[in-house]
C-alpha positions in Angstrom: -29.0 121.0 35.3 -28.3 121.4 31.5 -27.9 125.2 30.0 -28.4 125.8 26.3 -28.1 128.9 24.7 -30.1 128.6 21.1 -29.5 131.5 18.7 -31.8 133.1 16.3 -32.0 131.6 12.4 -33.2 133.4 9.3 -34.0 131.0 6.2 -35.9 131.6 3.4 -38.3 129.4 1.7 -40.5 129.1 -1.2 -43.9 127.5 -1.9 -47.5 128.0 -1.6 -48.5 130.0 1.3 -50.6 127.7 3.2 -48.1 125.1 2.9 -45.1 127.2 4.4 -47.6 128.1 7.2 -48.1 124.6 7.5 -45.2 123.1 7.8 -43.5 126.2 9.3 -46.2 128.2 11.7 -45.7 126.7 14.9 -41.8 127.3 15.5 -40.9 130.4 13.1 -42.2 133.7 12.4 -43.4 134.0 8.7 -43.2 137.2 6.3 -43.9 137.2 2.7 -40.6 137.8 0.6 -40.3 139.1 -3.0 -43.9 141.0 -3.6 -46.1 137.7 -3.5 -44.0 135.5 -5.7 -44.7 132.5 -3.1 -41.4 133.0 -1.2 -41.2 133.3 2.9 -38.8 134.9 5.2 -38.8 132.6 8.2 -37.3 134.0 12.0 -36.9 132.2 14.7 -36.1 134.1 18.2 -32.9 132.9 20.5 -33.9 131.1 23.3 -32.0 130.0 26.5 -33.8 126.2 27.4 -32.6 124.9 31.1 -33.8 121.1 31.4 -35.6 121.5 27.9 -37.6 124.3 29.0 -37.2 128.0 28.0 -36.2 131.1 30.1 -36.3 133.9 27.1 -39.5 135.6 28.9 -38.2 135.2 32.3 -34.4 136.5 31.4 -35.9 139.4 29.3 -38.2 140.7 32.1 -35.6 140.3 34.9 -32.9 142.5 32.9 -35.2 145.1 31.3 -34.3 143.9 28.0 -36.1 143.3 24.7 -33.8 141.0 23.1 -31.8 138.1 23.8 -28.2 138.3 23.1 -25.1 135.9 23.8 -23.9 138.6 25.8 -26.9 138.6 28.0 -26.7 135.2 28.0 -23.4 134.9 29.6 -25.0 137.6 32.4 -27.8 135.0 32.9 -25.4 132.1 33.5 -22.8 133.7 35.6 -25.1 135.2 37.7 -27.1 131.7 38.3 -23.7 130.4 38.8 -22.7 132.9 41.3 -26.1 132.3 43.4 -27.4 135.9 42.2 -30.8 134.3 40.5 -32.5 130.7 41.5 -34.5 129.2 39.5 -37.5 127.3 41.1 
């Protein structure tokens, strides 16, 4: 079983619109930057991917949490270690 913790990124780009939405739309979260002057803020949430597929909804709701830390990470794995939470 392989265990990855993947942790947020921030970048900024610049370029037409439709292009960053393009080319960025299916993996980030875009914002407009700098009042129209055809820059983007791009976010991309932390995941945690076992065997390539991700657990960020799953860890969230089972912990109460709304945002996925390294911390809570390290929670996650030590208690699937221990035998506290299987996966299925």
């Amino acid at each position: 079983m392989t265990i990855n913790y993947v942790a947020s990124e921030t970048m900024t780009v610049q370029g037409k619109w439709d292009k960053i939405v393009k080319r960025y739309g299916k993996e980030w979260s875009i914002n407009p930057l700098g009042g129209g002057n055809g820059n983007g803020l791009l976010t991309r949430k932390s995941d945690v991917l076992v065997n390539r597929k991700s657990y960020r909804d799953f860890i969230l709701n089972h912990y109460e949490r709304y945002r996925l830390t390294e911390k809570l990470f390290d929670k996650f794995l030590n208690d699937l270690l221990s035998g506290k939470i299987k996966l299925s």
